[in-house]
MARPA-608761 format. One line per 4 residues: their letters; for each residue x, z, y of C-alpha. Coordinates in nm, 4 decimals, always signed. Layout:
N
a = X,Z,Y; ...
This chain:
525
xxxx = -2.5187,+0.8862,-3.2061; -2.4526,+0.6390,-2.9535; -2.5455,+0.2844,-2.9293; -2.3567,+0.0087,-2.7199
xxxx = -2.2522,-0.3253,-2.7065; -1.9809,-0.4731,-2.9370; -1.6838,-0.4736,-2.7615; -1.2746,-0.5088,-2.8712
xxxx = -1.2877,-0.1303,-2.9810; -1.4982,-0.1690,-3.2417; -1.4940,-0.5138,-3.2788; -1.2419,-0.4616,-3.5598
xxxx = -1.3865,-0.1851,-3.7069; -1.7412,-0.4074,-3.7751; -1.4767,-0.7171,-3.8981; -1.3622,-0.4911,-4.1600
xxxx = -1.6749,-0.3774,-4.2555; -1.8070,-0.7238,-4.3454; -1.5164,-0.8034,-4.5048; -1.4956,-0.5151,-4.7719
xxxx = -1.8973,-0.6243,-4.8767; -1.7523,-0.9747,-4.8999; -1.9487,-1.1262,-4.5601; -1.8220,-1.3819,-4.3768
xxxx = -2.0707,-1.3661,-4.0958; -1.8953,-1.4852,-3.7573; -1.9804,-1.2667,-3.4397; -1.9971,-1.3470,-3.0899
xxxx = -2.1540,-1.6643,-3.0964; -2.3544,-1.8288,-2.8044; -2.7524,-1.6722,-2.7679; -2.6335,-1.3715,-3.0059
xxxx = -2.5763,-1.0206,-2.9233; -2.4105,-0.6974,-3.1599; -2.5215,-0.3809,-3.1005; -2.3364,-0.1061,-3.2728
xxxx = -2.4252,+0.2556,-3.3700; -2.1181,+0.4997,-3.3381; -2.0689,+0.8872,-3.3954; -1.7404,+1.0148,-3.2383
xxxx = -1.4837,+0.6932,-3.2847; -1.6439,+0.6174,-3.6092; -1.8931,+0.2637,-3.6466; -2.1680,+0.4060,-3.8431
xxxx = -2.3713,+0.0996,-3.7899; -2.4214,-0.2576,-3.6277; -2.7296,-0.5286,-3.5846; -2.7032,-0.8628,-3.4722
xxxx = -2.9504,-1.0118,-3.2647; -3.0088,-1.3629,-3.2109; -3.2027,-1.5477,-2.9352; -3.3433,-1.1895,-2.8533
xxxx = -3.6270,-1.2162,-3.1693; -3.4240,-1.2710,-3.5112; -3.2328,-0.9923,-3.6878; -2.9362,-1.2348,-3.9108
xxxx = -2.7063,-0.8480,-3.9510; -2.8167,-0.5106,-3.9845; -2.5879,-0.2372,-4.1727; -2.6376,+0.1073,-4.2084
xxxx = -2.3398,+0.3711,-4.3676; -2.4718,+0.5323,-4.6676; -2.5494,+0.8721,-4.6899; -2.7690,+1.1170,-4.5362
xxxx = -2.7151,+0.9478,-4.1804; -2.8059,+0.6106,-4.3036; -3.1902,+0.5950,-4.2118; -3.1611,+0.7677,-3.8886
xxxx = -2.9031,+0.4544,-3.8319; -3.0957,+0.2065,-3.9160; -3.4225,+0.3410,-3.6871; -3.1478,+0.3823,-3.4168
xxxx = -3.0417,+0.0585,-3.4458; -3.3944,-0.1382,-3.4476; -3.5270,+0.0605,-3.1917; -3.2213,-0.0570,-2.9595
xxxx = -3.2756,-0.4171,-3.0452; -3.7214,-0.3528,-2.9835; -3.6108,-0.1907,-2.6820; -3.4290,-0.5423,-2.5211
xxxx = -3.6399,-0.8063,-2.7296; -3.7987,-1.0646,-2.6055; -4.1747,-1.0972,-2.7529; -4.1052,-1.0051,-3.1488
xxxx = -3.8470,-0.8492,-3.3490; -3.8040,-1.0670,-3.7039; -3.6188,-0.9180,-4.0405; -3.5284,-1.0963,-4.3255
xxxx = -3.4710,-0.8201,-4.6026; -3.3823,-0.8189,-4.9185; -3.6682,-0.8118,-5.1106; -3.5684,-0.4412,-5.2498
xxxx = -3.5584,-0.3494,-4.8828; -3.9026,-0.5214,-4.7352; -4.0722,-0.1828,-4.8339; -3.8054,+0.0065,-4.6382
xxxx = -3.8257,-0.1770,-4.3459; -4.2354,-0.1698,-4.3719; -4.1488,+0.2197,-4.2939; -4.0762,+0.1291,-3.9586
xxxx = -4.4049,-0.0456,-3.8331; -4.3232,-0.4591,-3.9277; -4.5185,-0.6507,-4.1483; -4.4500,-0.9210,-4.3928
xxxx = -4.5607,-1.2647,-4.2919; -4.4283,-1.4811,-4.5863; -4.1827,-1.6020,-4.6899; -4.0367,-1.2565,-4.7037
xxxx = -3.9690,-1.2595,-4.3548; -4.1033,-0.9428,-4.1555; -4.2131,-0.9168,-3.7868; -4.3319,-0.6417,-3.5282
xxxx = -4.4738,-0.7701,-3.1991; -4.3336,-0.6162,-2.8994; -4.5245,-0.4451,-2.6613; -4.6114,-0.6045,-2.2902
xxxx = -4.6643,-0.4209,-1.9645; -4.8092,-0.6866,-1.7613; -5.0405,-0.9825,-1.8148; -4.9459,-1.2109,-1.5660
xxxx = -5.0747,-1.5950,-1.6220; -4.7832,-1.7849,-1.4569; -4.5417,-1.8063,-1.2773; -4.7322,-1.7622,-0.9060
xxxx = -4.8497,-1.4132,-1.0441; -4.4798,-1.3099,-1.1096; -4.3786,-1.4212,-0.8005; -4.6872,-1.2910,-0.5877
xxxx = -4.6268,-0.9403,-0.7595; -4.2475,-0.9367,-0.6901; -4.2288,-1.0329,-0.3526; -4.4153,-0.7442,-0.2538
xxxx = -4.1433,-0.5430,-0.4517; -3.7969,-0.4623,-0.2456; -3.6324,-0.7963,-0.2121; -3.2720,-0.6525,-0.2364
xxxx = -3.1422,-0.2897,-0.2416; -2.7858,-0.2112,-0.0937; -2.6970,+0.0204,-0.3680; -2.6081,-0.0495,-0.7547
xxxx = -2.7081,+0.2989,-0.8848; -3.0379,+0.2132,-1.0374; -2.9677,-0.1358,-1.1538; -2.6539,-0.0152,-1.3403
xxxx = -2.8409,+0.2696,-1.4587; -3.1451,+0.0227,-1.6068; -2.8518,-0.2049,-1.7827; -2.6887,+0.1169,-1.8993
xxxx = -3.0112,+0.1969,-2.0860; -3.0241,-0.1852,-2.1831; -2.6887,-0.1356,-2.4098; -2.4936,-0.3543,-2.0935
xxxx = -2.6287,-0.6342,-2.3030; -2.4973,-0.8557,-1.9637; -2.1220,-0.7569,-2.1838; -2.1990,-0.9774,-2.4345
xxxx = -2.2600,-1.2988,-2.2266; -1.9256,-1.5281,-2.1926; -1.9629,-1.5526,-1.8213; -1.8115,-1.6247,-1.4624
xxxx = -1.8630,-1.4906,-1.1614; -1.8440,-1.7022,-0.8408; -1.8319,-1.5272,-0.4474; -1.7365,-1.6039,-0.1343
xxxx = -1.8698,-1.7369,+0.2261; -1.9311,-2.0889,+0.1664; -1.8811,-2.3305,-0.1417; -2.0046,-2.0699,-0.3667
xxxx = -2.2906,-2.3114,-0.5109; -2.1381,-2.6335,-0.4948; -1.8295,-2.4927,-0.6683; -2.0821,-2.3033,-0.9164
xxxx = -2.2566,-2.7252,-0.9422; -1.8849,-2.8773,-0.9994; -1.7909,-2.6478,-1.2401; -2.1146,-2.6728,-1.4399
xxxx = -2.1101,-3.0263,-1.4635; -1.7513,-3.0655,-1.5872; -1.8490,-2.7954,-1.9260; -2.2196,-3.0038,-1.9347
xxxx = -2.0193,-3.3379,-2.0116; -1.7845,-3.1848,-2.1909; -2.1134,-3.0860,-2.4255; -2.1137,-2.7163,-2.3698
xxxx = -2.4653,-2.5544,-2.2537; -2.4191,-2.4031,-1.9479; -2.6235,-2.1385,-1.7813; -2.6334,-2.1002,-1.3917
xxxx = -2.7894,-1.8094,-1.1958; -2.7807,-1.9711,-0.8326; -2.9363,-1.8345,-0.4793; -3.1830,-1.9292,-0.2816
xxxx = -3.3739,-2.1569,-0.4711; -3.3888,-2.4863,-0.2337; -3.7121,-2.6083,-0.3976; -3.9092,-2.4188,-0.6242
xxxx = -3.8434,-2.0074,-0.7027; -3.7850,-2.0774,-1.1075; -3.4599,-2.3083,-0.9926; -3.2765,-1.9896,-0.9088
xxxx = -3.2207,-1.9929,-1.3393; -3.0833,-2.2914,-1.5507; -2.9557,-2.4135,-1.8496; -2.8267,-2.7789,-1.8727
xxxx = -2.9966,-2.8331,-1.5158; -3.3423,-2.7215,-1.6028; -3.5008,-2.4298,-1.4380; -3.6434,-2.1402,-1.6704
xxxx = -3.9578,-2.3032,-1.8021; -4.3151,-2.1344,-1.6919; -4.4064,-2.0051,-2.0126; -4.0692,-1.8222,-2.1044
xxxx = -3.9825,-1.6612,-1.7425; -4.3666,-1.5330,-1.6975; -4.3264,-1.3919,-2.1257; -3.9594,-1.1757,-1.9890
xxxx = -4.1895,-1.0524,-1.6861; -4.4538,-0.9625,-1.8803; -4.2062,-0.7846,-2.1301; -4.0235,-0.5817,-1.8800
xxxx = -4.1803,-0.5613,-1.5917; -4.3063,-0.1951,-1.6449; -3.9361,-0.0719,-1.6697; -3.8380,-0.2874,-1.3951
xxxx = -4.1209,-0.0502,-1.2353; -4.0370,+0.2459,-1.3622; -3.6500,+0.2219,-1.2637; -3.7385,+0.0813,-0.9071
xxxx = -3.5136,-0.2491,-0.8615; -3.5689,-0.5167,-0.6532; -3.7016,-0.8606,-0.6714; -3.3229,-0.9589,-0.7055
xxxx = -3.2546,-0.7355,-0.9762; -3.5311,-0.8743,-1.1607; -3.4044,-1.1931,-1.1126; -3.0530,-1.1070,-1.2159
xxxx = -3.2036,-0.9479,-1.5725; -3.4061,-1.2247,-1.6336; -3.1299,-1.4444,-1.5939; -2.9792,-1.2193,-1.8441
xxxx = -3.2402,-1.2552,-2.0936; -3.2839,-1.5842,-2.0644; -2.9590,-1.6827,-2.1652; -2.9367,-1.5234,-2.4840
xxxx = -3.2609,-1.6858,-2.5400; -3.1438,-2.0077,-2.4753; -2.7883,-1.9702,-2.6398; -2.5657,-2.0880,-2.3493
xxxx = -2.2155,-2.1299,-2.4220; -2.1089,-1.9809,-2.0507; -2.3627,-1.8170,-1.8222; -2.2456,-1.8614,-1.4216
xxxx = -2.3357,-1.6471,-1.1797; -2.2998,-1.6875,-0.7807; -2.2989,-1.3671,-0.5911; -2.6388,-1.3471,-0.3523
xxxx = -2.4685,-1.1223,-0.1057; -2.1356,-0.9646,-0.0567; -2.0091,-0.8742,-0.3966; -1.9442,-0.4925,-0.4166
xxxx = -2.3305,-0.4122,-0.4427; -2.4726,-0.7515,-0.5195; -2.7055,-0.7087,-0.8545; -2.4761,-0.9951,-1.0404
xxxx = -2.1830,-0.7199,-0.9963; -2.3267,-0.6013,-1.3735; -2.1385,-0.8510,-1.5166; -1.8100,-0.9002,-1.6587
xxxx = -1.7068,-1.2179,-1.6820; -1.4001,-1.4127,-1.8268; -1.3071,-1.4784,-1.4400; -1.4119,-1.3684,-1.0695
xxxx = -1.3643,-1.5942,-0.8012; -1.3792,-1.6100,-0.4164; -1.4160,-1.9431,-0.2510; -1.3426,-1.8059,+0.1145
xxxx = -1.4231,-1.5192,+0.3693; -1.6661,-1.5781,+0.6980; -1.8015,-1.3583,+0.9423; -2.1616,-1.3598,+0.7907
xxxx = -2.4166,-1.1171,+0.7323; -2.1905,-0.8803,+0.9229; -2.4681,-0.6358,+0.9392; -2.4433,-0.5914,+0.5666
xxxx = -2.0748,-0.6930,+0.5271; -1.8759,-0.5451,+0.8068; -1.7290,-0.7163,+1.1088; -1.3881,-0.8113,+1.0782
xxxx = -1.2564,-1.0589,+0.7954; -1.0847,-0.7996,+0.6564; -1.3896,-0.5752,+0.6062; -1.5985,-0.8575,+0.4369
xxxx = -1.2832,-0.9306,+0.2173; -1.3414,-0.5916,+0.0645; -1.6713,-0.5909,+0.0186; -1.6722,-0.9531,-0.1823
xxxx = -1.3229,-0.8020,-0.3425; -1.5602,-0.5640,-0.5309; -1.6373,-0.7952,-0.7805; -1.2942,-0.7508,-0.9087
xxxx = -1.2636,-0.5657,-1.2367; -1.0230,-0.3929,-1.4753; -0.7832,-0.6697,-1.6370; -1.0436,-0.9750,-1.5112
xxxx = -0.8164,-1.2224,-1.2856; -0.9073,-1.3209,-0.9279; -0.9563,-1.6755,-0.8580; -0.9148,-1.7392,-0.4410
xxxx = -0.9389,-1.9838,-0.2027; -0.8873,-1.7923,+0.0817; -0.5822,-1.7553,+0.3017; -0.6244,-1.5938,+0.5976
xxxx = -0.3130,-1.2881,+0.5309; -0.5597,-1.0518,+0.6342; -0.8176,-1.0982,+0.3678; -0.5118,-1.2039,+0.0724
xxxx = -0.3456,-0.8703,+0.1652; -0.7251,-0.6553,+0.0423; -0.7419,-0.9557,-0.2857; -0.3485,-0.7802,-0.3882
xxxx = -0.4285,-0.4475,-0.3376; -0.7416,-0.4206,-0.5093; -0.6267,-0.6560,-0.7561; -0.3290,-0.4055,-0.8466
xxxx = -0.5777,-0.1305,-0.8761; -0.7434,-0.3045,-1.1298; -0.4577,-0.4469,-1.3361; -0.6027,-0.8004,-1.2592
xxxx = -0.3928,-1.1003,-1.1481; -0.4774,-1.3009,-0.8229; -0.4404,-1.6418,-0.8476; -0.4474,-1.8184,-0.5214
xxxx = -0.5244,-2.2060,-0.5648; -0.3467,-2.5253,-0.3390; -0.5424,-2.7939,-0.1655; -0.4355,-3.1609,-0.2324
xxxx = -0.1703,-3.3039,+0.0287; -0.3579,-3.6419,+0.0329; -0.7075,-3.7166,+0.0586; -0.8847,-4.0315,+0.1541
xxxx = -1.1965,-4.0697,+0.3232; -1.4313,-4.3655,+0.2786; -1.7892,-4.4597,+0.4112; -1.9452,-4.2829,+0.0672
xxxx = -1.7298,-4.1441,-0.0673; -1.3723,-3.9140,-0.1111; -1.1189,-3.9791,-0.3281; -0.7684,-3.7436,-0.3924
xxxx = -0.5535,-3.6709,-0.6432; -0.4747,-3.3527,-0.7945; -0.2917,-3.1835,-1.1236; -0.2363,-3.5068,-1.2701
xxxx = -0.6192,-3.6230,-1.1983; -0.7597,-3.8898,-0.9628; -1.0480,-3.7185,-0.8507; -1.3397,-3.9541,-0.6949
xxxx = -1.6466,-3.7748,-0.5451; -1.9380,-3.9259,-0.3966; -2.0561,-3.7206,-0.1387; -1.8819,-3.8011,+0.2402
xxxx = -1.8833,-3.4025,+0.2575; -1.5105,-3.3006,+0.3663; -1.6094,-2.9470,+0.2744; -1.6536,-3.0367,-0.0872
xxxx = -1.2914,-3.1014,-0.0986; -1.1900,-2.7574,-0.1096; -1.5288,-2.6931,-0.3383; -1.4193,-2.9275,-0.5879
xxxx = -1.0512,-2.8167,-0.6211; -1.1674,-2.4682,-0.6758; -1.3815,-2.6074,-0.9495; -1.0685,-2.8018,-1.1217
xxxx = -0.9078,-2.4422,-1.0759; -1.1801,-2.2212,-1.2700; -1.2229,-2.5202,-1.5131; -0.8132,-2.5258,-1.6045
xxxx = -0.8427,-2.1755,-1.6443; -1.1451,-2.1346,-1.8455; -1.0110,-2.4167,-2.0817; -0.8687,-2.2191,-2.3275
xxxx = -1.2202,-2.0826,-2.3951; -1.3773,-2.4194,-2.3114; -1.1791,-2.7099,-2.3903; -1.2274,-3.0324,-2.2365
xxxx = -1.0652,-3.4059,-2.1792; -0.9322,-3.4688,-1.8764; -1.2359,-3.8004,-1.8412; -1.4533,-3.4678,-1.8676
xxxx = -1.3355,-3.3165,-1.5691; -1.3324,-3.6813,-1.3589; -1.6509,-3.7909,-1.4774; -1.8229,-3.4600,-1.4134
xxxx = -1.6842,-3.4255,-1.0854; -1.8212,-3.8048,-0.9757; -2.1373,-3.7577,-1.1077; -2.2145,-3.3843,-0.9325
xxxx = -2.5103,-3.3649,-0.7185; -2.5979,-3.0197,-0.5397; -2.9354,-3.0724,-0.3414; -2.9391,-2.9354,+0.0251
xxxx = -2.5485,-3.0264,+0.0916; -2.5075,-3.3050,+0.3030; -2.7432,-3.4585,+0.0854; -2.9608,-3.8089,+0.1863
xxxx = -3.3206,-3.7864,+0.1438; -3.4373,-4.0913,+0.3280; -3.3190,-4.4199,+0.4770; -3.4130,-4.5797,+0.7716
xxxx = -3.3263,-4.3870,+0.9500; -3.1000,-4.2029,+0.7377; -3.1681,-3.8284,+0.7075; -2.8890,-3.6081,+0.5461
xxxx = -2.9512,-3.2662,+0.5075; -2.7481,-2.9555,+0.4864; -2.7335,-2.6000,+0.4552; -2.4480,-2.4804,+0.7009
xxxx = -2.6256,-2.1639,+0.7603; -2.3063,-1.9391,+0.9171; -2.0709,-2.0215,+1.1386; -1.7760,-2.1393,+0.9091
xxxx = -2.0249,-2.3512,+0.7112; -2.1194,-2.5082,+1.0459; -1.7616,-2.5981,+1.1077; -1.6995,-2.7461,+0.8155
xxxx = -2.0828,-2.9577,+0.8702; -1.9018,-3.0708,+1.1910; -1.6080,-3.1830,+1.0674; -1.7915,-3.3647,+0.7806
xxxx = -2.0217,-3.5825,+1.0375; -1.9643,-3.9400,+1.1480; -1.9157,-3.8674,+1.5674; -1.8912,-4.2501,+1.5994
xxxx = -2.2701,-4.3150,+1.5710; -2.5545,-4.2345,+1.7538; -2.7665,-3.9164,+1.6260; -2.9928,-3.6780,+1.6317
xxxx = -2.9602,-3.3109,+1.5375; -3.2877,-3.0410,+1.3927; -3.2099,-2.7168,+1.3682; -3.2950,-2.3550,+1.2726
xxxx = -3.1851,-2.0298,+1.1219; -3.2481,-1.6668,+1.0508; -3.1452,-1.4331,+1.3136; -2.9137,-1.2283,+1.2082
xxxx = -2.6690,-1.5441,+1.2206; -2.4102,-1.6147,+1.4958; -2.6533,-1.9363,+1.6208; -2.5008,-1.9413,+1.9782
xxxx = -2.1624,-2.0479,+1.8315; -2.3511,-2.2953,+1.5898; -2.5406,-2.4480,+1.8406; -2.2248,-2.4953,+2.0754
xxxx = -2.0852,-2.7046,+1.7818; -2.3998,-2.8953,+1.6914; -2.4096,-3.0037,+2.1319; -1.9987,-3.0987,+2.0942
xxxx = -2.1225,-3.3946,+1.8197; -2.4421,-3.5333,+2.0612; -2.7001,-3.4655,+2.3627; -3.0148,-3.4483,+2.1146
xxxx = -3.0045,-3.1084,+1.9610; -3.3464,-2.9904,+1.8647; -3.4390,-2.6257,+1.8116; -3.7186,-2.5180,+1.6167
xxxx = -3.9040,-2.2510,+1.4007; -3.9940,-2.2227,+1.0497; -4.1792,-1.9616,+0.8554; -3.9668,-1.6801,+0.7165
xxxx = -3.9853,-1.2712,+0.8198; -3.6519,-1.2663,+0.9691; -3.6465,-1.6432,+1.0849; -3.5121,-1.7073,+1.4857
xxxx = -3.7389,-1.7903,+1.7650; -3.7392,-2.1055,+1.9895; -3.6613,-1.8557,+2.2674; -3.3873,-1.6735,+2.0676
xxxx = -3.2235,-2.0035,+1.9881; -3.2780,-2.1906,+2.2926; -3.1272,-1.9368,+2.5122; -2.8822,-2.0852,+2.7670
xxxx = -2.8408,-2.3617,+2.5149; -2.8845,-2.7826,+2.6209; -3.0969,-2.8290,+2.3715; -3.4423,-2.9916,+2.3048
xxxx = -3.7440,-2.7465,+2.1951; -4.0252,-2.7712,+1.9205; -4.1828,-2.5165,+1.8259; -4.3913,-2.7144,+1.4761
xxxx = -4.0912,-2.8025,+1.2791; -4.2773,-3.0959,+1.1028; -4.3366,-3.2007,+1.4231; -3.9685,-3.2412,+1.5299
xxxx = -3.9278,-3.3651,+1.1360; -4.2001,-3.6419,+1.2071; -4.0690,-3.7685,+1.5537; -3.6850,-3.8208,+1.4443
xxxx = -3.8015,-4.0197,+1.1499; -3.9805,-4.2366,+1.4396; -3.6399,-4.3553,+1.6074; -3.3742,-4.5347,+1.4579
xxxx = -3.0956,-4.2660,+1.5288; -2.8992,-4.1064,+1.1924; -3.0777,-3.7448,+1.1982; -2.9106,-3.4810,+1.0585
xxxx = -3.1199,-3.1648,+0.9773; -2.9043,-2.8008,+0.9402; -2.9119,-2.4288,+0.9444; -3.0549,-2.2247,+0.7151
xxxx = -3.0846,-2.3011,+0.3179; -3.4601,-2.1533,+0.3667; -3.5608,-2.4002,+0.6205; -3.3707,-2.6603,+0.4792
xxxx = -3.6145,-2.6257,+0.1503; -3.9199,-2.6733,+0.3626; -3.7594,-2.9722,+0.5416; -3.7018,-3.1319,+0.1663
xxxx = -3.9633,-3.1098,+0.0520; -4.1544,-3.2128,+0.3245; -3.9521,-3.5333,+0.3620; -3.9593,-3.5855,+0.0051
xxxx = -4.3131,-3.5258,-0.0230; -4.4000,-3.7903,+0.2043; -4.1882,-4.0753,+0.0734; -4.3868,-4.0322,-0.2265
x = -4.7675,-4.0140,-0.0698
């Protein structure tokens, strides 16, 4: 007997099943999950499960396979719930069901209590236990095999996935925002978190409450153990769970890294998309654009369309080939012809919409556009009015891109952590004013060609350090460079808020969380 997720084989087969005992029960909806019990090509069984607890659909067939069935079938869903496992039986059946270790709690309602492998008190203990765990693996093997034994419960989720270079997060935040005003409930599974570690997981813009995130760890920490994954992994499954729990409508993931053997490459999702190709993390990646356009081309799959921004030849030439391998259309988006700049904001109009953004972020042009791209194309899963799509856009916010966090003097902050994100930074900043420039970044970046760029826009170009394992040194980044040096980061932070220049504070997403909310946290002392 074999167990799996619902899926358009034997959706049908289940359909006509309820129908012939007179059910009308709908399936697939948001925060619920149908597992189904099969011998040969024959259904032989199905349980719903909603919000990872409550039973609303078990079935058994009669005859001498029918309890083995049914303890098949509840042992799947005790093996992926959350905390408890609830039935509500017939009261015929409560006995039955007895048999297989619940109890009755009134109401005729009947509940067995999941076991825990961990007892961790919050969220501090998760994160102090995982990040002495491997924080990513370059391999899929064990991660696929852990969903695998998890019924690919990731099938059931109605989800995107979301690649690329740059732009991957603030198309992930346009996109989002559209659906939220629209009045769906969106999930998001977003990397690095900019200001606290829970942020990485949301629904409707809240992170993954305390209680809930350290209850999942606690749950299934043991088999994340047991099968070895990584602290990203984890993550990833958590995000997972979470989502059913919380009944989102669409769950959207952004790749961490690459794409072929990133741990959100479990899912399949109503869409993939690339925003663009760069020549980062070339260590992982490869070094040509062409080699990285494979590598995020792996999150391509069999009859799921490709969404791209990209247009070097090079890198469109690996989208059509793997594409055709996997019977999946490529869709290559246009920019807008026209687009007007202003002192705060951008405004441009595209497929019969006048887009306004406020953000003075050039960059989020091509973000945003992507995001009207997805959105059209999701819309005949997710309808919305075109005031939706306008109004979402306007009102986006995605912390840690050219984002203000204090006036006089003005500090903007952002993230341009590789070398086409730095281009883009540059060609987003006002050269007609005085400033000042921080920066700092990991290592393995290409920092000599950001640092020529930040010394094109001004003379005061600070270098400096922050804590992180694989974090640059003043040396490494000063080297042969015209640039000021500062070794205590708060320091240089503290003596540009002194002068009455615009400072603008860049590299890497890591530092510019510290830098945040270290600014942040001393407007409000």
């Amino acid at each position: 007997m074999e167990i799996k997720i619902l899926d358009h084989i034997t959706e049908t087969q289940v359909t006509n099943i309820i129908e012939a005992s007179g059910g009308r029960h709908i399936l697939k909806t948001p925060g619920t999950l149908t597992l189904v019990a099969t011998v040969g090509s024959e259904v032989v069984g199905f349980i719903e499960l909603e919000r990872m607890e409550t039973v609303t659909l078990i079935y058994a067939k009669p005859g001498n396979i029918q309890v083995e069935v049914f303890a098949s079938l509840l042992d799947a869903v005790e093996r992926i719930g959350l905390n408890r496992i609830i039935l509500h039986p017939s009261a015929t059946s409560i006995a039955f069901f007895k048999s297989f270790g619940y109890h009755e709690v009134g109401n005729g309602s009947l509940v067995k209590i999941l076991p825990k492998s961990h007892d961790f008190k919050n969220a501090q203990e998760v994160y102090d236990f995982i990040n002495h765990q491997k924080d990513r693996v370059y391999s899929l093997e064990q991660f696929q095999k852990f969903m695998e034994d998890a019924y690919n419960i990731q099938d059931g989720l109605a989800s995107l996935h979301i690649g690329g270079t740059n732009g991957k997060g603030s198309t992930v935040n346009y996109t989002k925002e559209v659906l939220k005003v629209a009045g769906y409930n969106i999930g998001t599974f977003t990397s690095p978190a900019l200001i606290h570690p829970l942020d990485i997981i949301c629904v409707d813009d809240h992170a993954i409450d305390e209680r809930t995130m350290v209850a999942i760890a606690n749950r299934f920490m043991g088999d994340f153990l047991d099968y070895g994954l990584s602290k990203f992994e984890m993550e990833v499954f958590i995000a997972i769970i979470y989502f059913y729990y919380r009944a989102v409508d669409l769950a959207i993931f952004e790749v961490g890294l690459g794409g072929l053997l990133d741990a959100t490459n479990v899912i399949k999702p109503l869409l993939a998309v690339n925003t663009n190709i760069g020549l980062d993390h070339v260590d992982y990646l490869g070094h040509t654009y062409k080699e990285i356009a494979m590598n995020k081309a792996g999150i391509i799959k069999d009859h799921v369309d490709y969404m791209t921004g990209e247009g070097r030849e090079e890198c469109l030439e690996v989208f059509r080939e793997v594409c055709q391998k996997h019977e999946s259309k490529l869709i290559q988006i246009k920019l807008p012809e026209n687009v007007t700049y202003h002192q705060t904001s951008i405004e441009y109009d595209y497929h019969e919409h006048h887009i306004h953004l406020n953000t003075t972020a050039r960059y989020q042009v091509n973000n945003s556009v992507m995001a009207i791209n997805i959105l059209e194309y999701l819309s005949r899963y997710f309808p919305f009015d075109k005031e939706d799509l306008t109004t979402g856009l306007a009102q986006a916010h995605w912390a840690g891109r050219f984002e203000i966090i204090h006036l006089h003097p003005t500090v903007i902050i952002d993230g341009a952590h590789n070398k086409e994100g730095m281009d883009a930074f540059a060609n987003s900043v006002n050269k007609n004013e005085p400033m000042k420039i921080i920066y700092s970044a990991l290592r393995d970046k290409d920092t000599h060609h950001m640092i020529e760029t930040l010394c094109k826009l001004t003379d005061d170009v600070t270098v400096t350090e922050f804590p992180h394992p694989r974090a640059a040194t003043i040396a490494e980044l000063s080297e042969n460079m015209p640039v000021k040096k500062d070794e205590n980061w708060q320091h240089a932070v503290d003596e540009a808020l002194k002068g009455d220049k615009k400072v603008y504070i860049t590299g890497s997403l890591y530092f510019i969380s510290l830098v945040r909310a270290y600014i942040l946290g001393k407007e409000l002392a």
